[in-house]
VODO-158055 format. One record per residue (C-alpha): residue in three letters; x, y, z; residue number from 1. Coordinates in nm, 3 decimals. Layout:
BEGIN
<rec residu="Ala" east="X" north="Y" up="Z" num="NUM"/>
...
***
This chain:
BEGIN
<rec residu="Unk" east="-0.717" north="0.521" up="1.702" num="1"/>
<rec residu="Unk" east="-0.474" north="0.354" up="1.464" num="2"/>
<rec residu="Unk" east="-0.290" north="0.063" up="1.552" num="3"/>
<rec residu="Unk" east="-0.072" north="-0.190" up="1.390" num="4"/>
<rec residu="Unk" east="-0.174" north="-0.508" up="1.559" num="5"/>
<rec residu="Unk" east="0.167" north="-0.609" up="1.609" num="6"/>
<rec residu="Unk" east="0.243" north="-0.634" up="1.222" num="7"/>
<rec residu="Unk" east="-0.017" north="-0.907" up="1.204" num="8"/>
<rec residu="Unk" east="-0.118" north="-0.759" up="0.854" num="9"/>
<rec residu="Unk" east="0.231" north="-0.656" up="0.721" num="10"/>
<rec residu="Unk" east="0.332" north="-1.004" up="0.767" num="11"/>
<rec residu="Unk" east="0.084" north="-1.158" up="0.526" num="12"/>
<rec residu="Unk" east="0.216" north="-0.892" up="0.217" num="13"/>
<rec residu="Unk" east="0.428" north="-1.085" up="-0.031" num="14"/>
<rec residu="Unk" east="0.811" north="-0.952" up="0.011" num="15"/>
<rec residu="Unk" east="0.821" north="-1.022" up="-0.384" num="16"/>
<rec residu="Unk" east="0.507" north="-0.762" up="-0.501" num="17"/>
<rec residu="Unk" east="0.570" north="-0.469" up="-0.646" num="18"/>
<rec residu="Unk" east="0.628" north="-0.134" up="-0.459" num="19"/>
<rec residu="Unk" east="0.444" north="0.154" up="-0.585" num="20"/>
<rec residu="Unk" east="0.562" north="0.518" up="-0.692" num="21"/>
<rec residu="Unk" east="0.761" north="0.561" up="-0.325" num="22"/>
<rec residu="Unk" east="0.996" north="0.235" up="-0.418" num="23"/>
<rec residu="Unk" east="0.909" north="0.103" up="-0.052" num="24"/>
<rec residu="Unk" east="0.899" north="-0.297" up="-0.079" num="25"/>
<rec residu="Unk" east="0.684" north="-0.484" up="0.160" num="26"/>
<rec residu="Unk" east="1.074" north="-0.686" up="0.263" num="27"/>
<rec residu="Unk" east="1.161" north="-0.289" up="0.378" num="28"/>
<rec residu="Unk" east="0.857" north="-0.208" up="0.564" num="29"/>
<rec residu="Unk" east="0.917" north="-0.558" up="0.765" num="30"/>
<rec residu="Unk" east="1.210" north="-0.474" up="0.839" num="31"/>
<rec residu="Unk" east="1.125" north="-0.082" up="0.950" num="32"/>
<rec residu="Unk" east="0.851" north="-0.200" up="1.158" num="33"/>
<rec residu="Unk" east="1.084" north="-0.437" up="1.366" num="34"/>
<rec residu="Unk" east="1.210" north="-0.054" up="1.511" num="35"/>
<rec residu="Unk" east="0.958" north="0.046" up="1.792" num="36"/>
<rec residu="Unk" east="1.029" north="0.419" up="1.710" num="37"/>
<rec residu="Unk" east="0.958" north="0.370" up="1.330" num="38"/>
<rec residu="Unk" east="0.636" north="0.208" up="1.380" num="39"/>
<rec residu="Unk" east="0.495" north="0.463" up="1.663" num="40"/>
<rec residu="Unk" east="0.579" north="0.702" up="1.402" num="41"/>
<rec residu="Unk" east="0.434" north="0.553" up="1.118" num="42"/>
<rec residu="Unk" east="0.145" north="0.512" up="1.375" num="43"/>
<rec residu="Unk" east="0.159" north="0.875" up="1.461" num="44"/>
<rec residu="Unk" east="0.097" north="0.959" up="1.096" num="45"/>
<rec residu="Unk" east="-0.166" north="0.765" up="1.063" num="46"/>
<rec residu="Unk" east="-0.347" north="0.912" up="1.358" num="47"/>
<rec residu="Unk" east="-0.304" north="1.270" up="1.233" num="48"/>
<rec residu="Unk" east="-0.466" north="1.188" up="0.942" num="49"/>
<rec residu="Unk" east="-0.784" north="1.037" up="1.104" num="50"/>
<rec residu="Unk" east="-0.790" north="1.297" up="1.368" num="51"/>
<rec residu="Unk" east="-0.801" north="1.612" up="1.147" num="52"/>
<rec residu="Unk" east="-0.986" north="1.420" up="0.863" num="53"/>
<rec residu="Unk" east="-0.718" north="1.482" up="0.605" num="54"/>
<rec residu="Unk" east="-0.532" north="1.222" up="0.353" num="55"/>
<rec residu="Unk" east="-0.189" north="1.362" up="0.255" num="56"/>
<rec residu="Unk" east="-0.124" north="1.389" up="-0.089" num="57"/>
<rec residu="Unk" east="0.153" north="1.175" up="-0.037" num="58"/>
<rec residu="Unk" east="-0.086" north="0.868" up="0.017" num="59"/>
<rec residu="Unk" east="-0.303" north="1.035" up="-0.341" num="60"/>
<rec residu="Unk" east="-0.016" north="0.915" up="-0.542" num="61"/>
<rec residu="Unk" east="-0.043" north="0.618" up="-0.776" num="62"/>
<rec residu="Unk" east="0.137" north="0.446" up="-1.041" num="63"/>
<rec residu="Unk" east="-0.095" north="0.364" up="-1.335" num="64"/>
<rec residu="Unk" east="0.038" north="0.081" up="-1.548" num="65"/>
<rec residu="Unk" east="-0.084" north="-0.112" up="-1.851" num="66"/>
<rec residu="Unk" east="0.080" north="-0.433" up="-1.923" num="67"/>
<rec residu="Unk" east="-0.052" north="-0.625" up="-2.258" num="68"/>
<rec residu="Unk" east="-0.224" north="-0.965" up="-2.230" num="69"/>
<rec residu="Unk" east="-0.049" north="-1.255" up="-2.314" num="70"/>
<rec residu="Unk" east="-0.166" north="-1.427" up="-2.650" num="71"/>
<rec residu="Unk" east="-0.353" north="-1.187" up="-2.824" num="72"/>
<rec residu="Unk" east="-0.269" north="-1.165" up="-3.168" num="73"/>
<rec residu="Unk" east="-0.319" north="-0.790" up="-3.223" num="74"/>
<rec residu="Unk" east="-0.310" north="-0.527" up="-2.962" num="75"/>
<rec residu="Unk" east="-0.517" north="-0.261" up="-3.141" num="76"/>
<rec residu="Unk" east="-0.873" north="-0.282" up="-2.882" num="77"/>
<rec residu="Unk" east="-0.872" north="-0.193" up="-2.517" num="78"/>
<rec residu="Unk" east="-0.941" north="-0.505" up="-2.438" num="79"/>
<rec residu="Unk" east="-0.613" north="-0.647" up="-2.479" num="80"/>
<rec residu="Unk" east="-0.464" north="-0.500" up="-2.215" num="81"/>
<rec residu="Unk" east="-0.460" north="-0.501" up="-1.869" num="82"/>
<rec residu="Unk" east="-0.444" north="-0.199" up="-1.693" num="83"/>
<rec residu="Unk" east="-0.283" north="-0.220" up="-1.272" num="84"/>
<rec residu="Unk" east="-0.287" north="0.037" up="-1.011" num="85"/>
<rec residu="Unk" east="0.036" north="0.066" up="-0.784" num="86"/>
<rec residu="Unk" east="-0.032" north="0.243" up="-0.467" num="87"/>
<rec residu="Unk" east="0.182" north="0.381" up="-0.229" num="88"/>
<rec residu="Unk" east="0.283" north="0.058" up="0.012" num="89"/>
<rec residu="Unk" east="0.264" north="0.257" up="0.358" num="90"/>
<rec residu="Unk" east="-0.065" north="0.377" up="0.217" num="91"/>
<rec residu="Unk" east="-0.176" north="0.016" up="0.088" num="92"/>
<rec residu="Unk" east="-0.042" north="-0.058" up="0.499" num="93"/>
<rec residu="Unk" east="-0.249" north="0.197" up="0.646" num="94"/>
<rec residu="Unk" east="-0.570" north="0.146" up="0.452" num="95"/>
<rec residu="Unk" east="-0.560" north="-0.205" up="0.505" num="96"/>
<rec residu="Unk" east="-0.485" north="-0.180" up="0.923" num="97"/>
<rec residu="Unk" east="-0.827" north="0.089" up="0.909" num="98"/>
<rec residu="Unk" east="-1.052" north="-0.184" up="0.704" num="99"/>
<rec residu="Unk" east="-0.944" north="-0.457" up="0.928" num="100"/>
<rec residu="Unk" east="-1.039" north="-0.253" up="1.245" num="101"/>
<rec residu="Unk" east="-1.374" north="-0.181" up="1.121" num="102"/>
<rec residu="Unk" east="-1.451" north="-0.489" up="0.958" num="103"/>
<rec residu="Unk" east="-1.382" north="-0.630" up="1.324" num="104"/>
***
């Protein structure tokens, strides 16, 4: 079963990185977790989806961005940019709390 470990891996998350398409910042999921009831739900969620083997579509949602390297004289080839992937942060949470539980 899922568990949060007693926000052992939200605390590491920068409050200053970038949210992804739901606008939740790591500095807002602190401070939701700090509530008992919002983490046994978030919790809750997260146990649904494991036990009926389903990912919400919710959690399928990304925000694709492409941000142009610094220094490059023309910006005509692919390689001159850098394309970034922004997740959804409670799914970026929840897929990190799984890896950690079966990496240990």
């Amino acid at each position: 079963m899922f568990n949060l470990a007693q926000n052992s891996t939200i605390i590491k998350y920068n409050d200053l990185s970038t949210p992804g398409p739901d606008h939740i910042s790591w500095k807002c999921l602190k401070a939701i977790s700090k509530d008992k009831r919002c983490l046994i739900n978030i919790v809750n969620i997260a146990n649904v989806c494991i036990n009926i083997v389903y990912w919400l579509s919710y959690f399928k949602i990304s925000l694709f961005v492409i941000i142009p390297k610094p220094n490059k004289v023309t910006y005509d080839s692919l390689k001159a940019f850098c394309p970034i992937v922004l997740p959804n942060t409670l799914k970026k949470l929840i897929e990190k709390v799984i890896s950690k539980r079966l990496q240990f």
